[in-house]
N, C-alpha and C positions, 0 to 999 in steps of 0.2 A: 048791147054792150053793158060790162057790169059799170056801176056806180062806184064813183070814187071811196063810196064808204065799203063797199064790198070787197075790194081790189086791196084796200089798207088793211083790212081784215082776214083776209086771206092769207098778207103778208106777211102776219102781226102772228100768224096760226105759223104759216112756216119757217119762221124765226125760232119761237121755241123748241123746235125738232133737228135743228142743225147744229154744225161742230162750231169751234171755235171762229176758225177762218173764214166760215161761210157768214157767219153769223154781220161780219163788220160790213162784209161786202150787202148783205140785205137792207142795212140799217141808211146803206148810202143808196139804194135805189130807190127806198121811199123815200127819201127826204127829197130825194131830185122829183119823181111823181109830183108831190104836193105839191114843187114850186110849178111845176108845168101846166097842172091844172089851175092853180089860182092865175096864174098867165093868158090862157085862154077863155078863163073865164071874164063874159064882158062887168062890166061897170053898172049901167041899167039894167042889167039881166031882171028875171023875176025871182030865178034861183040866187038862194045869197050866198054867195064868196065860202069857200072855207078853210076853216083858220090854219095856219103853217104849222105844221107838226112838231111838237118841239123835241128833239132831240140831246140825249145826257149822257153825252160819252163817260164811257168808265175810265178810271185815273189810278195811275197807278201808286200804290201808299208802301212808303218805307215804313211803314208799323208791321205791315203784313209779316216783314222777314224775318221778323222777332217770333213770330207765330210758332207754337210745335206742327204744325202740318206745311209749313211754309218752308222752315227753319234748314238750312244747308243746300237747297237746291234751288232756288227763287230767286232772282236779282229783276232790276229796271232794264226795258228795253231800253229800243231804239230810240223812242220817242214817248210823250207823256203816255198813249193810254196802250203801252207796250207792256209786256212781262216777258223776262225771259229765264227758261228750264237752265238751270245748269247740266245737267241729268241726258237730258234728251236733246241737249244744244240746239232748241228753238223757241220762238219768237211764237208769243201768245196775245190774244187781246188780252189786255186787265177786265180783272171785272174777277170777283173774290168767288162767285159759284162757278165760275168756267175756272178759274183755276183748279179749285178744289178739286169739279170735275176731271183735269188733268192727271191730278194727283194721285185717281184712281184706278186710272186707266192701266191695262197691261203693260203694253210696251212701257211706258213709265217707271210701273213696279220692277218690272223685269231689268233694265237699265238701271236703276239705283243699288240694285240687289250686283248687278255684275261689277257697281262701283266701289260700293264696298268691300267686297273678295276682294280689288285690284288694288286698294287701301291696306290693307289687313296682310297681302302680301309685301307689296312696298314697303311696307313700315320697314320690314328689319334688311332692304334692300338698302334705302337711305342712309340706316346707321352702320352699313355695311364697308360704306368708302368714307376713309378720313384723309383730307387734301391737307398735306403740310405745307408749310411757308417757301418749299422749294420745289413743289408742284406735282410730287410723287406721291400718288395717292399707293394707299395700304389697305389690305381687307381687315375691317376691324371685326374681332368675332367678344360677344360676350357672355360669357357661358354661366348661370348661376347652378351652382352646385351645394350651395346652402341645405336645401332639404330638398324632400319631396312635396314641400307644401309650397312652394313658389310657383305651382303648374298656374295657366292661366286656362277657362274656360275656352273651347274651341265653339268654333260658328254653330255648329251644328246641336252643340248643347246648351248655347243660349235661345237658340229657336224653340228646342222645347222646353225652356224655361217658362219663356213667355208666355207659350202658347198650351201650359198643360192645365186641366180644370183644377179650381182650386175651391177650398171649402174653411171654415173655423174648427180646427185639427184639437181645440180644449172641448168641444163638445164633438170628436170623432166624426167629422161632417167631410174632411177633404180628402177625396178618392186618391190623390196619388200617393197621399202618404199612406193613404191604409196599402194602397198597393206596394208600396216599396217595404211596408213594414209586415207583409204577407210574403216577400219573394228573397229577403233576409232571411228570415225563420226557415222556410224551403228549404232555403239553401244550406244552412247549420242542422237543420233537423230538430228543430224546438216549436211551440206550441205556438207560440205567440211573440209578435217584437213592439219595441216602441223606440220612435224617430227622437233624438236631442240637436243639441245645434252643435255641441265639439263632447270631441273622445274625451276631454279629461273631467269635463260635466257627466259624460255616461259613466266612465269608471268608478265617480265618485259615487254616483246615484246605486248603483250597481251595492258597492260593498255598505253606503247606508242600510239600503232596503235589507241587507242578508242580515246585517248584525243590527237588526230591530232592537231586543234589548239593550239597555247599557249593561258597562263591563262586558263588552266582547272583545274581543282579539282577534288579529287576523295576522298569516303570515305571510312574508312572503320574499324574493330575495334582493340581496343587500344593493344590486345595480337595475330595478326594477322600480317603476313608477316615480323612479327621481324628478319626471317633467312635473308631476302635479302639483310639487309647492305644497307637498303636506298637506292636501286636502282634507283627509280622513281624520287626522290629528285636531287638523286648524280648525275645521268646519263642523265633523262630524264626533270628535270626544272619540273618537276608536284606537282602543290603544294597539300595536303593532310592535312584531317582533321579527328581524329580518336575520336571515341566513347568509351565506357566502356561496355567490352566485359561484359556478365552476365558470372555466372557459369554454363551453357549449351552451352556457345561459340557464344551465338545471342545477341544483342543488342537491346536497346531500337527503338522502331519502331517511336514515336513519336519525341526522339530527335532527328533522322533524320530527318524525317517530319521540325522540326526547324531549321536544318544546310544548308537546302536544298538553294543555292542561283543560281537564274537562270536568277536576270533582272538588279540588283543592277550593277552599270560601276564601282565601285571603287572596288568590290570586286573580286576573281575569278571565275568562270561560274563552277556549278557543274553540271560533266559531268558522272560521273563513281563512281558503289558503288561496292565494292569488302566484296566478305568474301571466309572462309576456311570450307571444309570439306573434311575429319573431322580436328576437331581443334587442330594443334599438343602441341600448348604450354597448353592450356585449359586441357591436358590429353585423347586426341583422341576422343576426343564426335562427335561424326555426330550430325549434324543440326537438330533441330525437323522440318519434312519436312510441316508441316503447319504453321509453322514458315517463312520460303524460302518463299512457293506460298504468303502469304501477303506481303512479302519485294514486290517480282516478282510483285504484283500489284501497290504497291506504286511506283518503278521506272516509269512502265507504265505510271500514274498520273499524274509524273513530266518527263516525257520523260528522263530519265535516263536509263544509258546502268548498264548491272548489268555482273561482272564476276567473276566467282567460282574458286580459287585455291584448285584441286580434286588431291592433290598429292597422298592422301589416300582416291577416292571416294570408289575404290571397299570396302574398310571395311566399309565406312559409307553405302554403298549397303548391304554388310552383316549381321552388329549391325540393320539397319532400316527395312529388311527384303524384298529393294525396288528393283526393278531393274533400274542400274543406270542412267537410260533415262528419268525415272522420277525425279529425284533429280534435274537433271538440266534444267528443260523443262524451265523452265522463262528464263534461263541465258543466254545472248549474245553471251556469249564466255565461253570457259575451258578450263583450263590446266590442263592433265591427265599424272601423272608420271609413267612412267614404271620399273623406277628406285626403289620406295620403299618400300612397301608391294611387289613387285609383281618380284623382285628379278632379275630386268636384268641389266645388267652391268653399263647402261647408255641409255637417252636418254626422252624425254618429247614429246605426240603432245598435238597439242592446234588446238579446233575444232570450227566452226561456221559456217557465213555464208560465201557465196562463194567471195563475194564483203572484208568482213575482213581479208578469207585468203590472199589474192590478195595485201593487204596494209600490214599485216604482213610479207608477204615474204620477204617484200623488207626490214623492219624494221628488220629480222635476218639479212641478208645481212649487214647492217649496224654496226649491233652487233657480227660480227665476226660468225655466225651459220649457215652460209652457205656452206657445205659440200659436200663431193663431192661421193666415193664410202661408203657411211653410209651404207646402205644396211647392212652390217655386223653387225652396232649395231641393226636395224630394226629387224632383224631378230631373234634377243633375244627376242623384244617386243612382236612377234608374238608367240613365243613360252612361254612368262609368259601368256598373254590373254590366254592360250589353256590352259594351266596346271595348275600353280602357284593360278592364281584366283582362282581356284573353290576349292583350300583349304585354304583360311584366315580363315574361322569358327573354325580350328586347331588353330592359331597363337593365337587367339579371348580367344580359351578356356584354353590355356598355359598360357595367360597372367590372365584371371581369377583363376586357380588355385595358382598360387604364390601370388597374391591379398589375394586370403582366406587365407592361411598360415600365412600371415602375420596378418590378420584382429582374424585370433585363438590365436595368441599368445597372446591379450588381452595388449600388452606394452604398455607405456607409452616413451617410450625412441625414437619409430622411429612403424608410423602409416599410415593406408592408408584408404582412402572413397572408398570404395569398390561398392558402387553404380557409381561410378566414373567411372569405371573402365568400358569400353564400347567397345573397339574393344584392339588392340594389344598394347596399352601404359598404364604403372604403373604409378602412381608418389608417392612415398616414402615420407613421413611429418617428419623431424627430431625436436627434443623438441629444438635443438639450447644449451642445457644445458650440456645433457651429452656426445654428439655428434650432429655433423652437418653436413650439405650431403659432402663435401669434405671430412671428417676423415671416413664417413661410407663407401663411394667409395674405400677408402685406405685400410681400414679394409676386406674389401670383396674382395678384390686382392691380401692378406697377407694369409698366411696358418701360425700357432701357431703350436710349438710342441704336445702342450697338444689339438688342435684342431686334428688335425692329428691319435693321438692316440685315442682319443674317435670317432670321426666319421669313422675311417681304412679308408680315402681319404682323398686326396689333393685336395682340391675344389676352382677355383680360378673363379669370377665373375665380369666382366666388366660391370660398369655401369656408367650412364654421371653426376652431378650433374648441374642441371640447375638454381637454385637459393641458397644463402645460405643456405636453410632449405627445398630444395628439391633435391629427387632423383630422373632420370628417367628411366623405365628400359622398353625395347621395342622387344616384340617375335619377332620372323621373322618363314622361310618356313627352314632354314638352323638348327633350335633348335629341337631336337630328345626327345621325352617322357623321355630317360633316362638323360637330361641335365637337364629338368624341377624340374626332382626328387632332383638331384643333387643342384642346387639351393635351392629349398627348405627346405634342409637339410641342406644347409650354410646358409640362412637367421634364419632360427631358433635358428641355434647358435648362431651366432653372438647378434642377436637381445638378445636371454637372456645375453649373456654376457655383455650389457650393464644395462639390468634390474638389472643384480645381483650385478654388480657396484655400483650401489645409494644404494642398500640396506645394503650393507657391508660397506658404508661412513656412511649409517642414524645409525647403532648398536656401531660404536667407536663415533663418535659425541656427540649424546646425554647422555649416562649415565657422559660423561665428563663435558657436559654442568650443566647436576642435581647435580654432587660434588660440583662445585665452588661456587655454589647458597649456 
């Protein structure tokens, strides 16, 4: 027969090799053993007594829950030396390395990963029913139509956020940016790219680096680069002479042709002609691309550098039908945003030749956009080029539908050029009369009782106005077929609702006006 000390050892051996629940049930058979043994053992024996095993159950600690490995799934059992999974809705012994242990487990992972999908979905189920004071709930929908830069990250591009190798990107060390700033360039047809953190930092970098000397000039048209806040002015001293954009977002070729100064000493040296596609303030029109190739040759002519702000090429790829290598083949330089059709959190490359990137780096640098483990936003850009792109022709066709809606109702009060309407941007016409794009914004973010009750939802629609008597309203990849619907069934109302306003002033008006006569 083994000896009590071989038998506790043995025990003590297959203790550490078991799960959780086995493990409590062991700890209670030796402790009964020892007492058994010290029981039969006699009193004058020659063997001497041996001592009660002392036994230290684990406890369970509310510090743990604060824990990041603990933190959202961990609560107090049953009892003090309990834990219990939220996750996996079971009952654990305490004890901080068996949990952990827990925490690593598959079925664990697996269950927390299926809990959050079931979070993620829910959310906008929850803010979906609004309970009034009289018991009737309503589907509330809330649709932001502000920009294309309100998209939020989806699951799937946060995962490889996290999980993509990262490197210090000011000494050229993080693989994914060099890889996204390889698969940019590919893609445009240019030598070489570099990663910034937003388009209006690229643009800017973009026309310092071409107009290296002072006294350069650059053109470019008169409804273009209005978001940057006069960077090039503010920041960079480059004087700037603008043209008169047409309604297709191109300008006159020939009065360029006249602005062009390249020998004159009193005046400044034009060095750089910029434009936008597509055109955001012009209502998202891509460039007629036999338009571009003639600029592309006149720079040639006059040895002018030419650079394309492509914050939204891929729709003007999409509306043009072109692939984007051709849109830019004249152009020196581009800035390609990742950030707004194409829905990643942040981030801009700007592509060319190898000699530009080389002057541009250093002009980030200067600009504050020299970063170090990027990689993490990089790696969102790689994952909109894969996915996000190859459905703007959805955004394309969500924002034509709300177009026509509007373009049936036949108003007078708030109207749209629906030939206009060319990739993922609306622009709304308000008469100025009976409403103006700030009262129609306000209006479409208000829910009415009596709206409420005739449409059975609460329909509330985010949109920007950008001139007094414009509206702008801009799809993204984040708006669902049932949001579009949703919209359209609030535009229609609202919109007659101001129709039917002038019509019920014009019926008291005038018969009063016919009395006095």
């Amino acid at each position: 027969m083994a000896s009590p000390e071989t038998s506790l050892g043995a025990m003590v051996v297959h203790l550490e090799d078991e799960d959780d629940g086995e493990e409590e049930l062991v700890i209670q058979q030796t402790h009964h053993l020892t007492e058994v043994e010290e029981q039969s053992t006699p009193v004058h024996s020659s063997v001497s007594p041996k001592k009660k095993a002392k036994i230290y159950p684990q406890k369970f600690r509310n510090a743990w829950m604060k824990m990041p490995n603990f933190k959202g799934w961990l609560k107090p059992g049953s009892a003090i030396d309990k834990a219990y999974c939220t996750m996996c809705q079971t009952e654990l012994t305490a004890g901080k390395s068996e949990l952990l242990k827990h925490m690593q487990a598959k079925k664990h992972i697996r269950r927390k990963e299926r809990k959050e999908q079931q979070l993620e979905g829910s959310l906008s189920t929850d803010l979906a029913n609004v309970l009034e004071e009289t018991g009737i709930t309503h589907t509330l929908y809330i649709v932001d139509l502000r920009s294309d830069t309100v998209t939020q990250p989806c699951r799937e591009m946060k995962k490889m956020m996290m999980s993509t190798a990262l490197g210090d990107d000011r000494f050229g060390e993080d693989p994914t940016v060099k890889t996204l700033e390889e698969k940019v360039a590919e893609l445009l047809g240019k030598e070489a790219g570099l990663f910034l953190p937003s388009g209006t930092m690229a643009n800017l970098v973009c026309v310092l680096t071409h107009c290296w000397g002072r006294g350069s000039e650059v053109i470019m048209g008169d409804k273009s680069f209005l978001w940057d806040h006069g960077g090039i002015a503010q920041v960079g001293s480059v004087h700037h002479k603008a043209i008169e954009n047409l309604p297709d977002g191109t300008f006159s070729l020939d009065e360029l042709r006249s602005l062009v100064s390249v020998e004159e000493k009193t005046w400044p040296i034009t060095t750089l002609v910029c434009v936008e596609n597509t055109n955001k303030t012009m209502g998202g029109k891509a460039l007629p691309q036999d338009w571009v190739n003639q600029l592309g040759m006149l720079c040639r002519e006059f040895n002018l550098l030419l650079h394309m702000d492509g914050a939204r090429l891929m729709n003007a790829s999409v509306a043009l039908g072109m692939p984007p290598i051709r849109l830019v083949q004249h152009c020196d330089s581009v800035s390609f945003c990742l950030n707004k059709g194409l829905g990643a959190p942040a981030g801009s490359v700007i592509v060319g030749s190898k000699d530009f990137i080389a002057r541009a780096s250093c002009m980030r640098k200067v600009l504050g956009g020299g970063l170090h483990q990027v990689g993490i936003l990089a790696a969102a850009g790689l994952y909109a080029l894969s996915h996000t792109a190859t459905k703007l022709s959805l955004d394309h066709a969500h924002a034509r539908a709300i177009a026509q809606c509007v373009c049936d109702e036949h108003s007078t009060a708030v109207t749209v050029d629906l030939r206009a309407v060319q990739t993922n941007i609306i622009l709304l016409n308000c008469d100025n009369i009976r409403v103006n794009a700030k009262k129609l914004c306000q209006r479409l973010s208000l829910v009415t009782d009596n709206e409420a009750s005739e449409l059975g939802e609460h329909i509330v629609v985010m949109v920007l106005p950008v001139s007094e008597t414009t509206v702008r309203l801009m799809t993204h990849h984040d708006v669902r077929k049932e949001d579009i619907k949703a919209v359209i069934k609030k535009l229609k109302y609202v919109i007659q609702e101001y129709d039917n306003c002038m019509y019920v002033q014009y019926k008291i008006d005038v018969p009063t006006a016919v009395t006095s006569v």
